[in-house]
N, CA, C and O atoms as a CHARMM CRD file, in Angstrom:
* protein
*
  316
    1    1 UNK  N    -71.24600-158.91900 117.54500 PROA 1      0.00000
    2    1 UNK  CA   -71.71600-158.10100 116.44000 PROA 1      0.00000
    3    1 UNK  C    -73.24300-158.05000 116.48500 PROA 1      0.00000
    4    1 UNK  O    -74.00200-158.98700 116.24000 PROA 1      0.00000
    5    2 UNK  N    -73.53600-156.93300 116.80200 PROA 2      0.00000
    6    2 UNK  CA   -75.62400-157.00400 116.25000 PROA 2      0.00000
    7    2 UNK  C    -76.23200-156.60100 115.44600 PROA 2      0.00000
    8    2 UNK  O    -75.89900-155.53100 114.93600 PROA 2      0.00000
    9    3 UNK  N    -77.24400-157.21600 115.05100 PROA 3      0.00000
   10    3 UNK  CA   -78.13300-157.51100 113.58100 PROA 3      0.00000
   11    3 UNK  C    -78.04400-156.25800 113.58200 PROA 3      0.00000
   12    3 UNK  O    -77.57200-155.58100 114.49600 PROA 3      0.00000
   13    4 UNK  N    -78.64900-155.72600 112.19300 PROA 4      0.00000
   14    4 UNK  CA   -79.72100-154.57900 111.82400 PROA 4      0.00000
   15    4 UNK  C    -80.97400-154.53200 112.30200 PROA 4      0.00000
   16    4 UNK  O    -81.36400-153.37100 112.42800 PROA 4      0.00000
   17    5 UNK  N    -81.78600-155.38200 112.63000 PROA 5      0.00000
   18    5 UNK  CA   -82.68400-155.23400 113.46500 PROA 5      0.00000
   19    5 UNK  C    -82.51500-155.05000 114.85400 PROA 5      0.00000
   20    5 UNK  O    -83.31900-154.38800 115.51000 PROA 5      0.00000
   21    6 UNK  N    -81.54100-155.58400 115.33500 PROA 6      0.00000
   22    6 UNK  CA   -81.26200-155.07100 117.22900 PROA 6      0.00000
   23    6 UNK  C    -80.39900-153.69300 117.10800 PROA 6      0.00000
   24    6 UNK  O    -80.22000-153.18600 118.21500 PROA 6      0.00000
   25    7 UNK  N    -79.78500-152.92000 115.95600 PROA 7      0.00000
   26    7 UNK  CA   -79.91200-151.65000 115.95700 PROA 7      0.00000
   27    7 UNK  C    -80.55200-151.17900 115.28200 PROA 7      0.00000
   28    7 UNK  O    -79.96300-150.26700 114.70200 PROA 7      0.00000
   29    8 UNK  N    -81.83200-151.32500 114.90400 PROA 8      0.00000
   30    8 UNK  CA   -82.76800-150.64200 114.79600 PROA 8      0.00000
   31    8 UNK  C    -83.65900-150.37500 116.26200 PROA 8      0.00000
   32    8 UNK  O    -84.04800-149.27800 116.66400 PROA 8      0.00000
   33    9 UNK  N    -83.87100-151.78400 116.96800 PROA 9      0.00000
   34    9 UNK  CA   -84.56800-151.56200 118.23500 PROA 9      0.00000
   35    9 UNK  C    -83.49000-151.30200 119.52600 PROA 9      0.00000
   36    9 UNK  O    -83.58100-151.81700 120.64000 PROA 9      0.00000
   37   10 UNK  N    -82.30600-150.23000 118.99800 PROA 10     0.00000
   38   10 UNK  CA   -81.38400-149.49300 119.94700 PROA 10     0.00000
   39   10 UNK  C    -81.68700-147.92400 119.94800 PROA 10     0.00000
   40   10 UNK  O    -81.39000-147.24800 118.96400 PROA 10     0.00000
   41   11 UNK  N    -82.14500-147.49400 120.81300 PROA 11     0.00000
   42   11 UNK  CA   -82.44000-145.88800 120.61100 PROA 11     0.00000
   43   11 UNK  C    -80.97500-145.09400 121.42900 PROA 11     0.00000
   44   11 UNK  O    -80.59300-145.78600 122.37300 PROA 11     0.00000
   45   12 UNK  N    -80.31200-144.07600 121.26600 PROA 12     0.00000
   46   12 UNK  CA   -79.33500-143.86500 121.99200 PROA 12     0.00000
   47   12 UNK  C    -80.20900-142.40600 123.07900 PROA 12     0.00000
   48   12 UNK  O    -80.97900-141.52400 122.69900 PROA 12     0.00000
   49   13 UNK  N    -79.82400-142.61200 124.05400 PROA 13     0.00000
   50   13 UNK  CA   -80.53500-141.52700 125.41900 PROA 13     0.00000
   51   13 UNK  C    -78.96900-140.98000 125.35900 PROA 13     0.00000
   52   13 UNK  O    -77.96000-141.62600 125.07400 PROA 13     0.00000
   53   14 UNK  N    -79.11000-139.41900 125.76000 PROA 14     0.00000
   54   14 UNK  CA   -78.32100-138.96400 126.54000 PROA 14     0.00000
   55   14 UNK  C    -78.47300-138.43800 127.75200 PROA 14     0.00000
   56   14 UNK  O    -79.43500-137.71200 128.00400 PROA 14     0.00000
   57   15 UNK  N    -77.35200-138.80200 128.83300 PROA 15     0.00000
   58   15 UNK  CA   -77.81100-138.12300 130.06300 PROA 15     0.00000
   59   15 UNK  C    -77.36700-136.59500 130.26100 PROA 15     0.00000
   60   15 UNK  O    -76.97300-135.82500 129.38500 PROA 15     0.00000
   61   16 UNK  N    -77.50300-136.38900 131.40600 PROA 16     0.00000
   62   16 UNK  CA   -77.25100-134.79600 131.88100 PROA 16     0.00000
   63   16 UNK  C    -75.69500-134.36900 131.39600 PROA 16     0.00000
   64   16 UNK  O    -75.43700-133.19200 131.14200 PROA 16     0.00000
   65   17 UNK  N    -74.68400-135.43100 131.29000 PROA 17     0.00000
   66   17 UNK  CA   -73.32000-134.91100 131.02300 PROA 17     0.00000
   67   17 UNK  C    -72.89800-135.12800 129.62700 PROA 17     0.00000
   68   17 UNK  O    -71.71700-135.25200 129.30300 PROA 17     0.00000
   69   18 UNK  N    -74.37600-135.18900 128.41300 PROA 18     0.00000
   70   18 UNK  CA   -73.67400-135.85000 127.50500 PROA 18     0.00000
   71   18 UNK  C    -73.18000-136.74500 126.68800 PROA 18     0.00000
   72   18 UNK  O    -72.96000-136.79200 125.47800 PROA 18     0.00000
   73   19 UNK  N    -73.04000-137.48200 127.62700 PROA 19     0.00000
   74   19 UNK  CA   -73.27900-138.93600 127.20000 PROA 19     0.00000
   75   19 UNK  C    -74.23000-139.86500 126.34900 PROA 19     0.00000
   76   19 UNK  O    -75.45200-139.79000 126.47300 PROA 19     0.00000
   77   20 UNK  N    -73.76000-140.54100 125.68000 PROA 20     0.00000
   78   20 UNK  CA   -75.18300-141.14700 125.36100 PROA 20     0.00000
   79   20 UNK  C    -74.80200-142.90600 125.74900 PROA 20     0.00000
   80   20 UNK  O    -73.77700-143.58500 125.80100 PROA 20     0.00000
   81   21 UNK  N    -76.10800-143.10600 125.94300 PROA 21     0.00000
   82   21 UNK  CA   -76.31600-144.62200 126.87700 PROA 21     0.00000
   83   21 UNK  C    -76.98500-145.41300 126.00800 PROA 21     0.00000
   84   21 UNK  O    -78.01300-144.78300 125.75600 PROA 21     0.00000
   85   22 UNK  N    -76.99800-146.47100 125.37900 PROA 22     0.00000
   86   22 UNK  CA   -77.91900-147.17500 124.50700 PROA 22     0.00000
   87   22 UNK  C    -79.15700-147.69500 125.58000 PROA 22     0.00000
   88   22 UNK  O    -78.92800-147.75000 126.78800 PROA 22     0.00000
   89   23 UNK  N    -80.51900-148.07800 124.99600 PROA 23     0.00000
   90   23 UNK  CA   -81.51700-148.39300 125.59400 PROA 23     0.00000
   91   23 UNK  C    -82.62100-149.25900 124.79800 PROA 23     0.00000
   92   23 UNK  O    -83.55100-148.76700 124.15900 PROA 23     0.00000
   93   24 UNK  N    -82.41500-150.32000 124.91500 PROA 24     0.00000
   94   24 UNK  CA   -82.65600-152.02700 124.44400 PROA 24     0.00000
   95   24 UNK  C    -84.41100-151.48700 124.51900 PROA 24     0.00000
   96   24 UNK  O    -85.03200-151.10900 125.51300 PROA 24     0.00000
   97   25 UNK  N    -84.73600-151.57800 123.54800 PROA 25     0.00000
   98   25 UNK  CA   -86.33200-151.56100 122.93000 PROA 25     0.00000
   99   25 UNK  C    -86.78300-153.10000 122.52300 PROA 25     0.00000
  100   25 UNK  O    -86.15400-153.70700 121.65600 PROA 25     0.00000
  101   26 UNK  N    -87.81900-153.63900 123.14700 PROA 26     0.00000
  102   26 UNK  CA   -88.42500-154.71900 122.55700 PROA 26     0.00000
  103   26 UNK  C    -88.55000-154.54100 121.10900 PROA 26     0.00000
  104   26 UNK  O    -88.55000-153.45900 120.52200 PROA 26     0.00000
  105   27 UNK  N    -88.68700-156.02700 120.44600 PROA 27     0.00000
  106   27 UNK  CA   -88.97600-156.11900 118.92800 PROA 27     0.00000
  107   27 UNK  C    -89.86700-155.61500 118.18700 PROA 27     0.00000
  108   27 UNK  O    -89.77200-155.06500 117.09000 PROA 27     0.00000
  109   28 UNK  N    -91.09000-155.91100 119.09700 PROA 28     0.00000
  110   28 UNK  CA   -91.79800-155.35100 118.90000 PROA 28     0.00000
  111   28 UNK  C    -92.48400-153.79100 118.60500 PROA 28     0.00000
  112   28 UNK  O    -93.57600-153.45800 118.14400 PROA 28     0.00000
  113   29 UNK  N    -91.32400-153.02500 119.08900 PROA 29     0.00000
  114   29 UNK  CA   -91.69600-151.77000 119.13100 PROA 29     0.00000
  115   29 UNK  C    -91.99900-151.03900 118.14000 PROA 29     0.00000
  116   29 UNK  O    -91.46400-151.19500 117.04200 PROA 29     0.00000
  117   30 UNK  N    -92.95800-150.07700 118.39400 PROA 30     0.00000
  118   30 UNK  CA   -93.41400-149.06100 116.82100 PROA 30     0.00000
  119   30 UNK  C    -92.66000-147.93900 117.12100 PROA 30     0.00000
  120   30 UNK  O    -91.83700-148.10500 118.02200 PROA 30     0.00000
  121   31 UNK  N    -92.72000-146.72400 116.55800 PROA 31     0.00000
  122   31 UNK  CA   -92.46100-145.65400 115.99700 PROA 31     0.00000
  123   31 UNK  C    -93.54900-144.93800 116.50500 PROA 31     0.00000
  124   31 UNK  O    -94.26700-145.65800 117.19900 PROA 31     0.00000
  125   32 UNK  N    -93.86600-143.98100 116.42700 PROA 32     0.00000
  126   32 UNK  CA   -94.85800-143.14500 116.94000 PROA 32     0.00000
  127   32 UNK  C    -95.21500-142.54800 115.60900 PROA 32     0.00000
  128   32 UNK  O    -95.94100-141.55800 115.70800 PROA 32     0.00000
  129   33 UNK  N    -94.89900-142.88500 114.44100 PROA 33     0.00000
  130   33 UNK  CA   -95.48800-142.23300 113.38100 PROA 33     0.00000
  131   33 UNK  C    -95.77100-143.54300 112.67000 PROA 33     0.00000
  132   33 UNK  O    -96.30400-143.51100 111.56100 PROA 33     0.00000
  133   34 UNK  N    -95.37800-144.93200 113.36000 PROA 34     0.00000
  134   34 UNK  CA   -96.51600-146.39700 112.77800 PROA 34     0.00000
  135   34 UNK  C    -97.55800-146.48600 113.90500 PROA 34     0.00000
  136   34 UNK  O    -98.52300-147.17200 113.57000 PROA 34     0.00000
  137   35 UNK  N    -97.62900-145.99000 115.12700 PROA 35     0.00000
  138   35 UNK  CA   -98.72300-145.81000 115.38400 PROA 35     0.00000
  139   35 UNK  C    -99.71600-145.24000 115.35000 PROA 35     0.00000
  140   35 UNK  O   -100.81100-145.70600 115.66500 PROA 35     0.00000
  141   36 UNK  N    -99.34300-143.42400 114.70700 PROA 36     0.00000
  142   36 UNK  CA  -100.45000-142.67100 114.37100 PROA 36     0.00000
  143   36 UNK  C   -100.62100-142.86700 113.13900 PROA 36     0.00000
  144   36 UNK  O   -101.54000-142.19400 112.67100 PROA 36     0.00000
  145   37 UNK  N    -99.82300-143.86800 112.06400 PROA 37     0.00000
  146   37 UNK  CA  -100.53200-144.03400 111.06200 PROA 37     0.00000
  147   37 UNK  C   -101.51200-145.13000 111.45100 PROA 37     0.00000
  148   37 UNK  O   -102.72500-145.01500 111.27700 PROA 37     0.00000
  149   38 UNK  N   -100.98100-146.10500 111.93900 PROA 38     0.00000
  150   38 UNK  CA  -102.62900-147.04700 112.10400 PROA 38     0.00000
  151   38 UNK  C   -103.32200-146.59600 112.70700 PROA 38     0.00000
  152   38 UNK  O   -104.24600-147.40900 112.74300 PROA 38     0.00000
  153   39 UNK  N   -103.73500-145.29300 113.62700 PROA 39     0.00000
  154   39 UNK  CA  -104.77100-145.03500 114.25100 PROA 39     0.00000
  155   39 UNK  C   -105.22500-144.46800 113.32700 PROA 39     0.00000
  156   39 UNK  O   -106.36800-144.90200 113.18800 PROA 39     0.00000
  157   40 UNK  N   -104.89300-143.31900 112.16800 PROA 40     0.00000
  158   40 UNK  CA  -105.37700-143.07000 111.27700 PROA 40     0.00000
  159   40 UNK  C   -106.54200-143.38700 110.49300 PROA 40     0.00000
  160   40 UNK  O   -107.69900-143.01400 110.29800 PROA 40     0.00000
  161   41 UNK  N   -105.25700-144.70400 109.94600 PROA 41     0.00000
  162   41 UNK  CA  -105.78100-146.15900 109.10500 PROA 41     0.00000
  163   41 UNK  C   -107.39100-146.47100 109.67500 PROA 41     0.00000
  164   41 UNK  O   -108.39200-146.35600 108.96800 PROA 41     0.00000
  165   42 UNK  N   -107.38900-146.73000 110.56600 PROA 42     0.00000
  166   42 UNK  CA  -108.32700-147.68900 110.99500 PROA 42     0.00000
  167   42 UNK  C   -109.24400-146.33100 111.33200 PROA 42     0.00000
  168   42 UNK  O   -110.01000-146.47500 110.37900 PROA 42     0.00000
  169   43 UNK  N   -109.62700-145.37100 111.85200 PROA 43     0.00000
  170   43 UNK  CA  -110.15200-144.46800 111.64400 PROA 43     0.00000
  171   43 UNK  C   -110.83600-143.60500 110.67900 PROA 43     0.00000
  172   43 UNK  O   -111.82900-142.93900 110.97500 PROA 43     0.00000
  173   44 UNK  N   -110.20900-143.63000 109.34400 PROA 44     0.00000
  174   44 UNK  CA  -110.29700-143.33600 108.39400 PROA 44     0.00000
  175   44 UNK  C   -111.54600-144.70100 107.88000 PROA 44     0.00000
  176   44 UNK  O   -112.73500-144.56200 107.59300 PROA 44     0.00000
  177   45 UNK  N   -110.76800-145.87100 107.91700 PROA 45     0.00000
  178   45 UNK  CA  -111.66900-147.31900 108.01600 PROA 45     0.00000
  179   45 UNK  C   -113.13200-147.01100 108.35500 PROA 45     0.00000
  180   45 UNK  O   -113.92400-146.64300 107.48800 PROA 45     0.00000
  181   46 UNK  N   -113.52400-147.19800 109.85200 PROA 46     0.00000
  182   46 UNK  CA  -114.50900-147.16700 110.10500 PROA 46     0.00000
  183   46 UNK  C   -115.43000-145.81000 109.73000 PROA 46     0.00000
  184   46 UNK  O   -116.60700-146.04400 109.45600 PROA 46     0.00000
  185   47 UNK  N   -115.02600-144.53500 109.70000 PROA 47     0.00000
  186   47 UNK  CA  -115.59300-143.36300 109.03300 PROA 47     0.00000
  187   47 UNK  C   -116.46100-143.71600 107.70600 PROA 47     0.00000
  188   47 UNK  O   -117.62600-143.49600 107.37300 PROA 47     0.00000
  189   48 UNK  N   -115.17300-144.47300 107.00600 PROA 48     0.00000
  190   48 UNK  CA  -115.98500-144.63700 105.41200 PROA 48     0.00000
  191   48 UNK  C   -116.75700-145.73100 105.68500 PROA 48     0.00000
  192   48 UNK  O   -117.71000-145.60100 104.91600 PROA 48     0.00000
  193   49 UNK  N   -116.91800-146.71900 106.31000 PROA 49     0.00000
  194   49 UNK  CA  -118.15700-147.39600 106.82700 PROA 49     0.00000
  195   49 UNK  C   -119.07800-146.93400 107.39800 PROA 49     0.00000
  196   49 UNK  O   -120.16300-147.22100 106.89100 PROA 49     0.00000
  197   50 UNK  N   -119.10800-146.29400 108.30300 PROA 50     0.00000
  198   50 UNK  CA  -119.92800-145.34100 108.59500 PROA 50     0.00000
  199   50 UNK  C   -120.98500-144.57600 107.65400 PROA 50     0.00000
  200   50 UNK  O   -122.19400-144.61500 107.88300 PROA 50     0.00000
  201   51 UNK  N   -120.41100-143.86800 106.56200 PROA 51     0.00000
  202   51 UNK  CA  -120.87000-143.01000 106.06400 PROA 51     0.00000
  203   51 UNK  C   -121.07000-143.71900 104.50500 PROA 51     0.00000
  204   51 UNK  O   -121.03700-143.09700 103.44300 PROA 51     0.00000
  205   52 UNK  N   -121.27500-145.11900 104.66500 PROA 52     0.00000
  206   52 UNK  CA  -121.52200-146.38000 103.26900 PROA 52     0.00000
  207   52 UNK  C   -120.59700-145.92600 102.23200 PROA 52     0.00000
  208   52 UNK  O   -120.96400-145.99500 101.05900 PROA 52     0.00000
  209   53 UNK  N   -119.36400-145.43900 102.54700 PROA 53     0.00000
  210   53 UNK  CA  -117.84700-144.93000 101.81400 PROA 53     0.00000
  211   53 UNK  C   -118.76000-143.85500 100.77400 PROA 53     0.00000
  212   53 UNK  O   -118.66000-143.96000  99.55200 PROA 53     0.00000
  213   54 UNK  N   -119.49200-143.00700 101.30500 PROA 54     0.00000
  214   54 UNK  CA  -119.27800-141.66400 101.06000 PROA 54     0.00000
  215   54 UNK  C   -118.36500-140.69800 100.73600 PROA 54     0.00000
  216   54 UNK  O   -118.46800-139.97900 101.73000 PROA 54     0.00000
  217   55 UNK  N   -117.27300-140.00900  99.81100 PROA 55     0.00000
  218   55 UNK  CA  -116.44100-139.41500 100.67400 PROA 55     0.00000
  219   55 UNK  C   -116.69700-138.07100 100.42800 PROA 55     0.00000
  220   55 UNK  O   -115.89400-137.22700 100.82700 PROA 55     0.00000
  221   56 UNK  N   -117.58900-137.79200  99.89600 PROA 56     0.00000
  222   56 UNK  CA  -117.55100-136.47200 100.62800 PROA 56     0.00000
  223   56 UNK  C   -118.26500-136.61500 102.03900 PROA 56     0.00000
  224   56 UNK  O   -117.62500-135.94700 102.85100 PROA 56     0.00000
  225   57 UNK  N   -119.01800-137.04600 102.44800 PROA 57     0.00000
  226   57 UNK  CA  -119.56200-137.14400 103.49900 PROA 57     0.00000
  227   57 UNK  C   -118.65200-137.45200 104.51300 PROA 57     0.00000
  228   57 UNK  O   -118.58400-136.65200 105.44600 PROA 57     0.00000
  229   58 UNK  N   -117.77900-138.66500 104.53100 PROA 58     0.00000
  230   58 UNK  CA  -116.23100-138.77000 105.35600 PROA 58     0.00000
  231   58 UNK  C   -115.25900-137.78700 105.39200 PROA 58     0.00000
  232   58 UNK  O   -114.42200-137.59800 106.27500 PROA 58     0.00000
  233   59 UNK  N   -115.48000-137.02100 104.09800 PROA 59     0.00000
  234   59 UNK  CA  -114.02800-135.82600 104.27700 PROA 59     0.00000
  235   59 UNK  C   -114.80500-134.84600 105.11700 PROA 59     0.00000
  236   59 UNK  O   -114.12100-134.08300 105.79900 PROA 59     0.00000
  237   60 UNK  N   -116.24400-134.72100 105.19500 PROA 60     0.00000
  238   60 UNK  CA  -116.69600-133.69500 106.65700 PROA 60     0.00000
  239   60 UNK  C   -116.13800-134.40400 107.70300 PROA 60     0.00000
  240   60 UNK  O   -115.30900-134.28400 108.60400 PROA 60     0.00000
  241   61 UNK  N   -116.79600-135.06500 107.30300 PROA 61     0.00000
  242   61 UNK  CA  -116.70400-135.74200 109.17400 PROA 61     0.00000
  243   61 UNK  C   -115.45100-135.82300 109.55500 PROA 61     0.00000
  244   61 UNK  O   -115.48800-135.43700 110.72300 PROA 61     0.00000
  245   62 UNK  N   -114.25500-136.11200 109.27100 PROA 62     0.00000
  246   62 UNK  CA  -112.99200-136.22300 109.12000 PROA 62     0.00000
  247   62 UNK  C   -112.51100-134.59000 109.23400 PROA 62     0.00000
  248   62 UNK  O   -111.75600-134.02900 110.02800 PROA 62     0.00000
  249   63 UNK  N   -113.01000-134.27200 108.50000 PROA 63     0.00000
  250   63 UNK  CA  -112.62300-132.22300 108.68100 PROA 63     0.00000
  251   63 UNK  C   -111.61800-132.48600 107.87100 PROA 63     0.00000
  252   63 UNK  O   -110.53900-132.04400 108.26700 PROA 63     0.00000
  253   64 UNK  N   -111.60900-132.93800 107.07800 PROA 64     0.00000
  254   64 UNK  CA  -110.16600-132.96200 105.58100 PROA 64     0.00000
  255   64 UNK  C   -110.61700-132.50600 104.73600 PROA 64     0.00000
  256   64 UNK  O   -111.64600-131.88800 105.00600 PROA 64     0.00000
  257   65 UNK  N   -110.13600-132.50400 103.10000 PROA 65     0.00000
  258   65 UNK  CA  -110.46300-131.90400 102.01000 PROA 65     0.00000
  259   65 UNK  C   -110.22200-133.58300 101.36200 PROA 65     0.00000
  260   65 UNK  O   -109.41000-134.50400 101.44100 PROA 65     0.00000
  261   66 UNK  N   -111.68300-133.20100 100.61300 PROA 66     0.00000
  262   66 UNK  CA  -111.74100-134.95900 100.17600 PROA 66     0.00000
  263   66 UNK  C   -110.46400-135.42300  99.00900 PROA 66     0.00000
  264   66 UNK  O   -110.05500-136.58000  98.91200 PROA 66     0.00000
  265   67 UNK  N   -110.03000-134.43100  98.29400 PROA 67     0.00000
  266   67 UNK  CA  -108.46000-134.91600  97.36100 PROA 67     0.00000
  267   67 UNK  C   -107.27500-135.70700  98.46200 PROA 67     0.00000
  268   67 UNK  O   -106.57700-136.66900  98.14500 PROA 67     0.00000
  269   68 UNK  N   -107.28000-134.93000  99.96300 PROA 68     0.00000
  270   68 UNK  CA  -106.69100-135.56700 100.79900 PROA 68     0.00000
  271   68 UNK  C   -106.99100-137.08000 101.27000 PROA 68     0.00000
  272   68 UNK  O   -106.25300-138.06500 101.28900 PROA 68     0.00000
  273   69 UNK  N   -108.70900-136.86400 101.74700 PROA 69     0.00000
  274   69 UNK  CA  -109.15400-138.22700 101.90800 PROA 69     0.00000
  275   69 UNK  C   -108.57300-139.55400 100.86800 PROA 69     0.00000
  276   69 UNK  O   -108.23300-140.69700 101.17500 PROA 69     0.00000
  277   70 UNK  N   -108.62300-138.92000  99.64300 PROA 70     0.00000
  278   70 UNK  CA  -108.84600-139.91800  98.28700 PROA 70     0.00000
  279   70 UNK  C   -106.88300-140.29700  98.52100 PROA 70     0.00000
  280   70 UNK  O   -106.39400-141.41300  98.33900 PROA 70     0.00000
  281   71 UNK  N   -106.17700-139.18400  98.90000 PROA 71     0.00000
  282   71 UNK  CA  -104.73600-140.16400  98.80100 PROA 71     0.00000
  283   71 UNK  C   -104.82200-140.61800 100.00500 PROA 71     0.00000
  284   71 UNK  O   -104.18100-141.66900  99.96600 PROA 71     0.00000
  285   72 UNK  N   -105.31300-140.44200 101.30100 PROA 72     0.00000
  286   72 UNK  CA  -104.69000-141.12200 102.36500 PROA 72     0.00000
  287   72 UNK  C   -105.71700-142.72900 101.79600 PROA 72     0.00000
  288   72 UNK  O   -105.07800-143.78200 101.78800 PROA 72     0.00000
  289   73 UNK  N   -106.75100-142.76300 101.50100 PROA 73     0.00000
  290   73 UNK  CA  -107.01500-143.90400 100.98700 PROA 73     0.00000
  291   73 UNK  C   -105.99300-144.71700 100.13300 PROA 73     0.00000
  292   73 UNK  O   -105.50600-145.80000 100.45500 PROA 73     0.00000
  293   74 UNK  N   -105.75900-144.03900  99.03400 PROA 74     0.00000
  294   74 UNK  CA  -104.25700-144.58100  98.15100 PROA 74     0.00000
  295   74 UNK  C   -103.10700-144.89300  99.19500 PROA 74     0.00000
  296   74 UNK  O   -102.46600-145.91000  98.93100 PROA 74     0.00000
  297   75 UNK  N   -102.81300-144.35100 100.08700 PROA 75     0.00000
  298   75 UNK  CA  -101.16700-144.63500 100.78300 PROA 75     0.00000
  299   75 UNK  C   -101.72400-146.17400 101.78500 PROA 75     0.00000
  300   75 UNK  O   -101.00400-147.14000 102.03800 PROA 75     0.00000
  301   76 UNK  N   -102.92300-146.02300 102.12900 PROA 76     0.00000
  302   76 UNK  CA  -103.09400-146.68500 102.92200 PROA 76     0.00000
  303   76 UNK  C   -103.65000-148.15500 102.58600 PROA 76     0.00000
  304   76 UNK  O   -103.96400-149.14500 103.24600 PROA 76     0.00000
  305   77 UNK  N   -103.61300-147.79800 101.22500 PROA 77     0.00000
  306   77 UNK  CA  -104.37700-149.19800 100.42100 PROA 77     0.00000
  307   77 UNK  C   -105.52000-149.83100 101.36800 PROA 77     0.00000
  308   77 UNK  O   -105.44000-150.90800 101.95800 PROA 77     0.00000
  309   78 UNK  N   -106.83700-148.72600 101.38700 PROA 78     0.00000
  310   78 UNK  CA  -107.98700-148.85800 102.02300 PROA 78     0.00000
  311   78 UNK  C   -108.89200-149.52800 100.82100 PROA 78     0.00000
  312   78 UNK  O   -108.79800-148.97800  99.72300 PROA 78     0.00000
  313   79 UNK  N   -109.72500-150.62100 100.93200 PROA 79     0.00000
  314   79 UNK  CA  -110.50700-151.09500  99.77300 PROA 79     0.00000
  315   79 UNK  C   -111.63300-151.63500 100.35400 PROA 79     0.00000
  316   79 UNK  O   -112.51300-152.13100  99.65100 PROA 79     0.00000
């Protein structure tokens, strides 16, 4: 029987006929939308350091609209 976590880190592939084949992912593995959120994150991070947490000055530089800046700060619990 396997955890919820070893099917979570089970992705199913299918091949050319259909099939689908399970394919064993380390534990470790992210998501591609927990990695572009921490690149984000930490991007967003150093910007508002950058700019002595400016934000309008970060929502240029960033090319966002600063109401956006101000929630991705909120989701991201940036302080």
């Amino acid at each position: 029987m396997t955890t919820k976590k070893e099917k979570a880190a089970t992705v199913m592939n299918t091949n050319n006929r259909g099939r689908k084949k399970a394919v064993k992912l380390p534990d470790d593995y992210q998501t591609l939308d927990k990695v572009v959120e921490k690149v984000e994150k930490d991007y967003i991070l150093k910007t508002l350091e950058l700019t002595n947490w400016n934000l309008q000055k970060t929502s240029r530089v960033l090319d966002i609209a600063r109401n956006t800046l101000k929630a991705k700060i909120k989701k991201y619990d940036i302080q």
